[in-house]
C-alpha positions as CSV (number, residue, x, y, z in Angstrom):
1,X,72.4,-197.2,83.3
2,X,71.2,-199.8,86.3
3,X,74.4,-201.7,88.0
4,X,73.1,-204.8,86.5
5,X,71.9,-203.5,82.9
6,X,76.1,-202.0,82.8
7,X,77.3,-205.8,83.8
8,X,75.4,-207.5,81.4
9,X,76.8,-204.9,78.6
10,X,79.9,-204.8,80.3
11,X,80.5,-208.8,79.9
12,X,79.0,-208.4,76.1
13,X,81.5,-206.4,74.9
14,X,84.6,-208.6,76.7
15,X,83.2,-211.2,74.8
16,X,82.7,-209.7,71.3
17,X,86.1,-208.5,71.8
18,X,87.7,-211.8,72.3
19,X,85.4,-213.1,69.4
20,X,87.2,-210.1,67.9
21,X,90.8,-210.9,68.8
22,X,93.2,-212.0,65.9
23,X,93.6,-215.5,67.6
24,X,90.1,-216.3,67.6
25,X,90.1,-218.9,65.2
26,X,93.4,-220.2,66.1
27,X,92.2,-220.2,69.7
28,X,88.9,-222.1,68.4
29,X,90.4,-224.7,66.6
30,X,93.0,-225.1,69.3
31,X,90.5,-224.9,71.9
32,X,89.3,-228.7,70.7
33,X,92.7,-230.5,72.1
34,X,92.0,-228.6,75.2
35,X,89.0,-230.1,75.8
36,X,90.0,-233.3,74.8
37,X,92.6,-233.2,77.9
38,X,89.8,-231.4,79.8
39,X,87.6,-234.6,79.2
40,X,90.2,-237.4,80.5
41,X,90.4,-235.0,83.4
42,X,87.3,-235.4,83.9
43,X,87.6,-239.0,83.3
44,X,90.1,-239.3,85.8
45,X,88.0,-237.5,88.5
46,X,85.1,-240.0,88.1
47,X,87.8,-242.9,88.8
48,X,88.7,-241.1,92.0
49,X,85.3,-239.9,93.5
50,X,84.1,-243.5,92.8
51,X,87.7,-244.9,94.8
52,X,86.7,-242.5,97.5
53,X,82.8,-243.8,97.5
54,X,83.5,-247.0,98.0
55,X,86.7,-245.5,101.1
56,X,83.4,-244.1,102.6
57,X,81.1,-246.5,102.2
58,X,83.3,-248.8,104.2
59,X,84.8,-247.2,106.5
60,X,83.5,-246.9,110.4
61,X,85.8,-244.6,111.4
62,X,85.3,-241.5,109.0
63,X,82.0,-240.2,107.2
64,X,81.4,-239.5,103.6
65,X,81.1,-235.6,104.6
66,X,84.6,-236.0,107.0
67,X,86.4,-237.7,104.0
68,X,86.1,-235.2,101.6
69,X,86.3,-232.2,103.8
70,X,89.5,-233.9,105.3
71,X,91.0,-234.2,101.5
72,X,90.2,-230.5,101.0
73,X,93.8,-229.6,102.8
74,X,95.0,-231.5,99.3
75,X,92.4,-230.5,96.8
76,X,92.7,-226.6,97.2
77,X,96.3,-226.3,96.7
78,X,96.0,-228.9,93.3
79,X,93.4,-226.7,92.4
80,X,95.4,-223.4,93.0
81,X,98.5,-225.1,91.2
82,X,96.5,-225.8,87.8
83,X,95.3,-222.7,87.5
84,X,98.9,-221.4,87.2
85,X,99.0,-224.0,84.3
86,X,96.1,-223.4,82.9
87,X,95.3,-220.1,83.6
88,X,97.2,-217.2,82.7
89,X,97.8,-213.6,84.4
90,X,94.3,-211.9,84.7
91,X,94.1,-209.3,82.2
92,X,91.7,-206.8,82.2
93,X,89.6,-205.0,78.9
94,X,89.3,-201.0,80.2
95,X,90.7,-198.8,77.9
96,X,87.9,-197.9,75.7
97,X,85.6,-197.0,79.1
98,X,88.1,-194.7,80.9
99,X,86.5,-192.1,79.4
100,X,82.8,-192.7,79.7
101,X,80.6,-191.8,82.6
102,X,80.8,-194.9,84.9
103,X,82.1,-196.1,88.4
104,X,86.1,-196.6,87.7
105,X,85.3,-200.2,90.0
106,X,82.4,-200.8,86.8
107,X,85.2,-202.7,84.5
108,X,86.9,-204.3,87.4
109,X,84.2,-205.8,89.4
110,X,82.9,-207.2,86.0
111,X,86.1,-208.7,85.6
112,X,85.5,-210.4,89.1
113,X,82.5,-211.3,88.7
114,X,82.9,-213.2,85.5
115,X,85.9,-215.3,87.1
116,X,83.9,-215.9,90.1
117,X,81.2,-217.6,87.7
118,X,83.9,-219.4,85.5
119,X,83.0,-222.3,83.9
120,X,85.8,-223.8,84.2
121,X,84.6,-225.2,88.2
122,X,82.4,-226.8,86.9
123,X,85.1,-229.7,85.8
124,X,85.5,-230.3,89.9
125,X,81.8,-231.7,89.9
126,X,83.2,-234.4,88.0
127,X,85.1,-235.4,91.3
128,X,81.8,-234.4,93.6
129,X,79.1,-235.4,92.1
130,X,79.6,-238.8,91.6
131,X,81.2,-239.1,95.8
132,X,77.4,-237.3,96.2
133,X,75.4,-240.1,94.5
134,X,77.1,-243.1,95.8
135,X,78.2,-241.8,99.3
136,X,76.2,-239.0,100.5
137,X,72.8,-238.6,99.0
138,X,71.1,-241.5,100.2
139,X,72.5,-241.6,103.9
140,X,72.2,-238.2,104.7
141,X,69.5,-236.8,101.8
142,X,68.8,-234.0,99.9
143,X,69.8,-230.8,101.9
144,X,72.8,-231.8,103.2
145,X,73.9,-232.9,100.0
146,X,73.2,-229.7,98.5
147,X,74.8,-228.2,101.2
148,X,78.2,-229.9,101.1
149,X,78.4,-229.4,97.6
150,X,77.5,-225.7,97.9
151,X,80.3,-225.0,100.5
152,X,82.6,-227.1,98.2
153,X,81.4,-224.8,95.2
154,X,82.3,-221.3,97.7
155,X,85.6,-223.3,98.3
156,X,86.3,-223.4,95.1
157,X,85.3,-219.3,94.3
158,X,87.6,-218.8,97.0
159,X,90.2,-220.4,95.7
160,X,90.1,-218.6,92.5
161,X,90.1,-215.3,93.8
162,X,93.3,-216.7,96.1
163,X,95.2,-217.4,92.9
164,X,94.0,-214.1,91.0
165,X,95.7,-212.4,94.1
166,X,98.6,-214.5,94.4
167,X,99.3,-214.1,90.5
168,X,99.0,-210.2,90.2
169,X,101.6,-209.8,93.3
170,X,104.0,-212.2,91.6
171,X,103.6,-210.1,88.6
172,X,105.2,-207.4,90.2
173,X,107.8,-209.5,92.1
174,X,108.7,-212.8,91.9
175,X,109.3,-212.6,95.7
176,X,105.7,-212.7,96.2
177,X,105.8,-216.7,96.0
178,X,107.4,-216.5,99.3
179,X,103.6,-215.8,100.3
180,X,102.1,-218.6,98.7
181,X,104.3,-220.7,100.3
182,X,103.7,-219.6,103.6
183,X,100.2,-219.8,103.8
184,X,100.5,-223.4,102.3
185,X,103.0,-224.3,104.9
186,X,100.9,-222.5,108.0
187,X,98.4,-224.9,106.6
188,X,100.4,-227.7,107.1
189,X,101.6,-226.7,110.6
190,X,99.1,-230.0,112.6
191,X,101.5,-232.0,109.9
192,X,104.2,-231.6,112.3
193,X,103.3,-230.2,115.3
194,X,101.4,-232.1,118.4
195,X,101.8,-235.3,120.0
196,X,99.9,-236.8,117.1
197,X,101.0,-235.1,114.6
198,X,100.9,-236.1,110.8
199,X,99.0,-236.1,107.6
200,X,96.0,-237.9,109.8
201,X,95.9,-234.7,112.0
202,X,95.9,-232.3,109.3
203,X,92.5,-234.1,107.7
204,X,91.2,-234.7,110.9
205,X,91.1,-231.0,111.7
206,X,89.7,-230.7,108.4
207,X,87.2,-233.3,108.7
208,X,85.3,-231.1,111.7
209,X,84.0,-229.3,108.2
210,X,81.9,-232.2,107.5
211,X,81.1,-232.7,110.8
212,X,79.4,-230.0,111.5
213,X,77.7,-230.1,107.8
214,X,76.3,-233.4,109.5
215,X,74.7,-231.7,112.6
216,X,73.4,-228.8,111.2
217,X,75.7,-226.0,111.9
218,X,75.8,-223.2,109.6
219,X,79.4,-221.6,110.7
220,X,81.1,-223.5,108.0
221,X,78.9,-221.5,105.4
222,X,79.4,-218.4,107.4
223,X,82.6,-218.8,107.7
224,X,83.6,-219.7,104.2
225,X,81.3,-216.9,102.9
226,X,83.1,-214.0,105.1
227,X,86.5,-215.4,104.1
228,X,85.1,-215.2,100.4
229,X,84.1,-211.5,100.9
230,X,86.7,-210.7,102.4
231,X,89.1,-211.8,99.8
232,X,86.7,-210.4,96.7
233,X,87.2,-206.7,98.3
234,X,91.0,-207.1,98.6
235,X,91.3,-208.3,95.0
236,X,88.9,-205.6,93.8
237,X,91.4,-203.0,95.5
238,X,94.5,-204.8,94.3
239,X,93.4,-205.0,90.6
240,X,92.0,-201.2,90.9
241,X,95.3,-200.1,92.6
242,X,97.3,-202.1,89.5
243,X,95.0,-201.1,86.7
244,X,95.4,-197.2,87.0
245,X,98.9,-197.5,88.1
246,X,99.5,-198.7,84.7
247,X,96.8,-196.7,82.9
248,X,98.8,-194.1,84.0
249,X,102.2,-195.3,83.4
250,X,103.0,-194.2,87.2
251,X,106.7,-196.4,87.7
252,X,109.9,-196.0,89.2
253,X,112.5,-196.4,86.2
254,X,115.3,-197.9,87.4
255,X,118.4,-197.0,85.3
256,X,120.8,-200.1,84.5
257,X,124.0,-200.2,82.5
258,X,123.4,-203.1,80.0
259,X,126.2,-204.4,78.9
260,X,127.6,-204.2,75.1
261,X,128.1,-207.7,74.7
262,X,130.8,-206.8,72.4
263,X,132.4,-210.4,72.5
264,X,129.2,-211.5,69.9
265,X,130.6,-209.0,66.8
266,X,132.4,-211.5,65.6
267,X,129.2,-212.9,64.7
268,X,127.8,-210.8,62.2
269,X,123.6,-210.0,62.1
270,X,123.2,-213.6,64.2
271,X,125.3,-211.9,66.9
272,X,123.2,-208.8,66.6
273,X,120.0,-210.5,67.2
274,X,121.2,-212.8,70.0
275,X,122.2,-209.0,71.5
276,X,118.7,-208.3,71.2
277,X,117.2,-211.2,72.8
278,X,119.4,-210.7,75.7
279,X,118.8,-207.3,75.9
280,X,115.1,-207.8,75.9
281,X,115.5,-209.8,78.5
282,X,117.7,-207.6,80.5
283,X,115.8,-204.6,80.1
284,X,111.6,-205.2,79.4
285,X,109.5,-205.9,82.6
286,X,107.6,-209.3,80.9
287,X,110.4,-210.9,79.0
288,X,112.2,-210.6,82.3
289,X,110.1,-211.8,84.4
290,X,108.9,-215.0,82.1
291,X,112.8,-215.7,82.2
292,X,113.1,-215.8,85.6
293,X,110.5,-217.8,86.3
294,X,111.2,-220.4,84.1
295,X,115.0,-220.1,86.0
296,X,113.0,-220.7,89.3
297,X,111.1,-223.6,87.9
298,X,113.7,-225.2,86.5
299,X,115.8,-224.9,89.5
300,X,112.9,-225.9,92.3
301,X,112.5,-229.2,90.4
302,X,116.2,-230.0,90.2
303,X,116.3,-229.6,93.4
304,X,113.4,-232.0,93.9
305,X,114.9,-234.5,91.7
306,X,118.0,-234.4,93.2
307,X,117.2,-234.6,97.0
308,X,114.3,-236.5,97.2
309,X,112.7,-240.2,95.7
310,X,109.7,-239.0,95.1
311,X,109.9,-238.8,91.3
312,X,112.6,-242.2,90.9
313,X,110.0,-244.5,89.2
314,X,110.7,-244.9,85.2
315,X,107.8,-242.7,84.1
316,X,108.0,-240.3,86.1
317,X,111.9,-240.2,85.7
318,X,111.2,-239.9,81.7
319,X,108.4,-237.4,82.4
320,X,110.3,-234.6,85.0
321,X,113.8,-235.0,83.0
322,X,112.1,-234.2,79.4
323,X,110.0,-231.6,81.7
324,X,113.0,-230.0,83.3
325,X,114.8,-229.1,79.7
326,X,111.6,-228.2,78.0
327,X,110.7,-225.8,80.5
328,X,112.8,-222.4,79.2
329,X,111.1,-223.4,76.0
330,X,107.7,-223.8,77.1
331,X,107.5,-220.6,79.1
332,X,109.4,-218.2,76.3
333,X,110.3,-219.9,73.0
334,X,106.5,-221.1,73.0
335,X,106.0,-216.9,72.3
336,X,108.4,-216.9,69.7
337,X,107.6,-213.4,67.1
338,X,104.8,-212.6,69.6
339,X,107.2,-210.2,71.7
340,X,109.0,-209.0,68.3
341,X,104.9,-208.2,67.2
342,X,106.1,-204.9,68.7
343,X,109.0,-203.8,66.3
344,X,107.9,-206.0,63.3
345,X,107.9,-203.4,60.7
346,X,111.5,-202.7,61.4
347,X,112.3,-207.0,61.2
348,X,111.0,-206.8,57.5
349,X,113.3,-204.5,56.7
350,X,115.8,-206.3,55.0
351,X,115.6,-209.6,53.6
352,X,115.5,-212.7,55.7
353,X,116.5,-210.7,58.8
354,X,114.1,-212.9,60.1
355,X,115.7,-216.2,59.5
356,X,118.6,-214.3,61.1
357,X,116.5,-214.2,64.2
358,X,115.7,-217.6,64.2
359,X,118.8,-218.9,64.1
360,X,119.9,-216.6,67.0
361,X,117.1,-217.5,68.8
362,X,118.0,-221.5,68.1
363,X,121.2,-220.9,69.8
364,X,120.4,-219.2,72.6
365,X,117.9,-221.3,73.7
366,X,120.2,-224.1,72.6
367,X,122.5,-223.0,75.2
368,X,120.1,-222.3,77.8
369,X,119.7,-226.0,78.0
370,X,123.5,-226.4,80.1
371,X,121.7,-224.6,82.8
372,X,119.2,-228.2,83.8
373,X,122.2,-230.2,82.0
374,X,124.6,-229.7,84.6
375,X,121.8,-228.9,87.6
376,X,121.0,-232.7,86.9
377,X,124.0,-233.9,87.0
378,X,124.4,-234.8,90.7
379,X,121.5,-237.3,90.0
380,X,123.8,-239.0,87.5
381,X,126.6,-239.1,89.9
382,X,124.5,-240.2,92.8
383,X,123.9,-243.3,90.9
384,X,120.2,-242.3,90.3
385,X,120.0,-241.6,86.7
386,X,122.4,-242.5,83.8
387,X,125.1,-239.6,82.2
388,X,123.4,-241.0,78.8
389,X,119.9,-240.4,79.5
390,X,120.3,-237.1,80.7
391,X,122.5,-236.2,77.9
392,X,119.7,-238.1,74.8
393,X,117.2,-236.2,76.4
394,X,118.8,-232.8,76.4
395,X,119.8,-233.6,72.5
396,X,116.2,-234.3,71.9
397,X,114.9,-231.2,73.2
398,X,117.4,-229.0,71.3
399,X,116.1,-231.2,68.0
400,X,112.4,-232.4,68.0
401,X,110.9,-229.9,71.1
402,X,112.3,-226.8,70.0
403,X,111.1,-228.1,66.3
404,X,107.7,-228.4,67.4
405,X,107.8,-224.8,69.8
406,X,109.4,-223.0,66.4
407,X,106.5,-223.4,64.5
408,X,104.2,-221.4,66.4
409,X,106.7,-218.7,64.6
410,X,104.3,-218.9,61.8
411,X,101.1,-218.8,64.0
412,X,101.9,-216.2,66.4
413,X,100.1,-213.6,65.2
414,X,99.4,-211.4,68.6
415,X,102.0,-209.0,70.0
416,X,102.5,-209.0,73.8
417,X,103.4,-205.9,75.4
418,X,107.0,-205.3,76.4
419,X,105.8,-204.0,80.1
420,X,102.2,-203.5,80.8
421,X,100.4,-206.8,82.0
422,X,97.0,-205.7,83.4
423,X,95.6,-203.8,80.7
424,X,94.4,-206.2,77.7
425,X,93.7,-204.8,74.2
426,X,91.1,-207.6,73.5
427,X,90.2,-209.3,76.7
428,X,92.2,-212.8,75.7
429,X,94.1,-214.2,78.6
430,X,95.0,-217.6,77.1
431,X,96.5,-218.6,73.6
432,X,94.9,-221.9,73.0
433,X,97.2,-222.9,70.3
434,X,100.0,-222.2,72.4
435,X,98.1,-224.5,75.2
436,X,98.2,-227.3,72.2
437,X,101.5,-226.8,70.6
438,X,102.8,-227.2,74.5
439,X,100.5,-230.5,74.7
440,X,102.3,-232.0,71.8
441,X,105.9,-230.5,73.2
442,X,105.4,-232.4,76.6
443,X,103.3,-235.4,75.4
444,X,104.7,-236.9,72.3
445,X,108.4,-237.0,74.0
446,X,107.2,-238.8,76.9
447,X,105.2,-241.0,75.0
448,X,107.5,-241.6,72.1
449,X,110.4,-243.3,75.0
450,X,107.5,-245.3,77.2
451,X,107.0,-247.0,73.9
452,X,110.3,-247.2,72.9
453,X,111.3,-248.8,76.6
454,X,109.0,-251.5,76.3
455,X,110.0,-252.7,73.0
456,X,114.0,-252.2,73.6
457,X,116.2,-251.8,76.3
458,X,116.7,-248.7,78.3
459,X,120.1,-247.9,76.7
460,X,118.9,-248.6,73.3
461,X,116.2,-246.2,73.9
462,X,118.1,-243.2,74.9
463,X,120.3,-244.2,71.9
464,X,117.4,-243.5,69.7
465,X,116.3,-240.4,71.4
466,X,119.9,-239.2,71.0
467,X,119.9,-239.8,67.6
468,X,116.6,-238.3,66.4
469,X,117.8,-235.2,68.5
470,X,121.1,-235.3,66.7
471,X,118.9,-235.3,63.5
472,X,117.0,-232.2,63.9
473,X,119.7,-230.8,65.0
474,X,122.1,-231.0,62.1
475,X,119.1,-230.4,59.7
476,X,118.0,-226.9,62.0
477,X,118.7,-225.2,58.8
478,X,116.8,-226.6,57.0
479,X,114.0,-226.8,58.9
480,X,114.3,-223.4,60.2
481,X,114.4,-222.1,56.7
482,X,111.0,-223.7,55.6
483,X,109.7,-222.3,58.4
484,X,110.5,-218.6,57.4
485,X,109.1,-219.5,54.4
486,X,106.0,-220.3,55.6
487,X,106.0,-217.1,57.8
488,X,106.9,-214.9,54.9
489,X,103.4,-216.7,52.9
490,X,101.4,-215.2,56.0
491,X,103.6,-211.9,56.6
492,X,101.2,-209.6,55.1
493,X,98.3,-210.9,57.6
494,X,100.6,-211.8,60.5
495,X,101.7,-207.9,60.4
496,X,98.5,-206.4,60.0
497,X,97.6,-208.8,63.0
498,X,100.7,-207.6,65.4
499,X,99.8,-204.0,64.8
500,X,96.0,-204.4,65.8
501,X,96.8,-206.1,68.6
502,X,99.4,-203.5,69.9
């Protein structure tokens, strides 16, 4: 079979497979809030190409092409951020072709390929196509502007096959952000360094992009386009080197003395289950690392809260506070039966062992939340925040948030493996209705207390988010219990699901 001909079949049967995939028609219907957001994105990008027009169109001291080449120091790393939001680990479809008579690279540099021609860029010609019309098309005409926005589009590529890099290495160590971070901060370097230095330098070095976009030069392209390559071949060998490794299940194990945790007998089957969930966490590669990062995230923005201003207007005070106790939630609780997909048949064992589970599960994470509480709490006693909000908020993510992340308990239908991470079974990276249920987690909180502050007072709304915490919280029971209920309606599909997908 031609190179091409095995592509093209290649990408048809990672699609059929995630048409396939037991969460298609979750992911589908879920897929529609994601575009929704996706479209006041895009929205929002219109607003800011149109702000930067008009910047350009009267400015004497910069160009249109120097502007936004002088903003890209800013745009690249927002764009490598979302993609950790939005995008999740590359996984890979290549078991069923191990065995066939094709080029080991064949599965992997499809794999590229397709996320060099994602469709998801697209959404950043929202932001330069507009700036185009208004600001560079008519001064500078039709080959430069395809030019600026074809180096903007290999920008971009590049960019994605940065953060497919960045993600597999922090896969296999969470150390591996230390490399992120110094790129990002050698980037920064004209920030600080220089007789002029500042933010002014860094765009100004920058700006020379456009500049020589303007006169002709083609060493931006050339430049870009080598960089490009030259990334491409190191994610090709990093995602071949990671792919066989786990194919063939070559790993150092690590012995570790778990501990007992005998001092949760006393609690009967709950104190069983809140065993295992530790012990998952303690002792399976994915659990542990989810756990950890959500530790690191929840730590990095306490810290920003605490020593800087930067997020001390209302909003964003609402926003990052609700954000910081949410987090453990969002990253693990949000998977909730997805991880247990891999022992389900020994959960339905016994009757309601499940509901057991939950209600271990509700605690733990329950618990969890003392760990923002009290890394927050120097913000309340530097005067910055109040002991009440940060207390209502905390309530109201152990009552409505966790609510809202618990029913994905009855929609969960796809196991995730214990250990392996590159290797997919169906060639779904992202969970849509997980995306969604998230959206609602984050959004309606937020929302719910902007309202609330301009109707009432500040105290009298964190007296209200207190007490519809407080509510869900004393009626977990109840709500907990309909929602194994529900679960049990589905259990014969939601099984047969969680095996397939092993």
């Amino acid at each position: 079979m031609k190179p091409l001909a095995l592509f093209n079949a290649l990408r048809r049967h990672r699609k059929l497979a995630g048409k396939r995939a037991v969460n298609f028609e979750q992911n589908k219907t879920a897929r529609g809030m994601v575009y929704i957001a996706g479209s006041l994105m895009i929205v929002y990008l219109v607003f800011i190409a149109i702000m930067f027009a008009l910047i350009a169109n009267d400015s004497s001291d910069v160009t249109a092409l120097e502007l936004m080449f002088g903003l890209a120091p800013f745009i690249l790393p927002i764009d490598f951020g979302v993609r950790f939001m939005a995008q999740q680990t590359p996984a890979q479809l290549i078991k069923p072709y191990v065995l066939l008579p094709i080029s080991r690279y064949a599965c992997i540099d499809t794999f590229i390929a397709t996320s060099l021609w994602n469709s998801g860029y697209l959404i950043w010609l929202a932001l330069f196509l507009p700036y185009c019309l208004m600001a560079v098309l008519f001064s500078y005409g039709v080959w430069c502007t395809v030019g600026f926005l074809l180096l903007w589009w290999l920008l971009i590529m590049l960019d994605s096959q940065w953060y497919s890099i960045v993600r597999t290495l922090i896969v296999d160590s969470q150390l591996w952000w230390l490399l992120p971070i110094a790129v990002y901060a050698l980037l920064a370097t004209p920030i600080f360094l220089g007789q002029h230095a500042g933010i002014e330098k860094l765009m100004e070095l920058w700006s020379g992009i456009g500049t020589a976009i303007e006169h002709g030069s083609a060493l931006p392209f050339l430049v870009v386009f080598l960089l490009l390559a030259g990334v491409v071949a190191i994610n090709r060998l990093l995602q071949y080197k990671h792919i066989w490794r786990e194919l063939a299940h070559v790993e150092t194990t690590k012995l570790r003395s778990v501990s007992k945790f005998a001092f949760l007998d006393k609690y009967g089957i709950q104190g069983e289950y809140l065993k295992l969930e530790m012990k998952s966490i303690l002792r399976n590669k994915n659990p542990r690392k989810s756990f950890i990062s959500a530790f690191m995230i929840v730590l990095l923005f306490s810290v920003l809260i605490v020593f800087t201003d930067v997020y001390d207007g209302q909003f964003m005070t609402n926003f990052w506070c609700i954000y910081d106790y949410v987090v453990f939630g969002s990253v693990l609780l949000i998977k909730i039966m997805s991880t247990e997909g891999n022992y389900i048949d020994g959960l339905m064992v016994h009757k309601e062992n499940i509901l057991s589970l939950f209600h271990a599960k509700y605690s733990f994470y329950s618990v969890m939340l003392l760990f923002p509480f009290m890394l927050m709490l120097p913000v309340v006693f530097s005067g910055k925040w109040s002991l009440l909000m940060v207390f209502s908020y905390g309530v109201f993510t152990a009552g409505f948030q966790y609510f809202v992340l618990f029913q994905m308990a009855v929609y969960n239908k796809q196991t995730i493996p214990l250990n392996t991470k590159f290797i997919s079974k169906s060639g779904i990276e992202n969970n849509y209705f997980q995306i969604a249920a998230q959206m609602v987690a984050f959004i309606v909180p937020v929302a719910l207390v902007s309202v609330l502050q301009s109707v009432v007072s500040l105290n009298t709304s964190y007296i209200i988010m207190l007490a519809v915490g407080l509510l869900f919280i004393a009626t977990n029971r109840l709500w907990l219990r309909n929602i194994y209920a529900r679960m049990m309606v589905r259990r014969y599909d939601n099984m047969e699901s969680f095996r397939a997908s092993r």
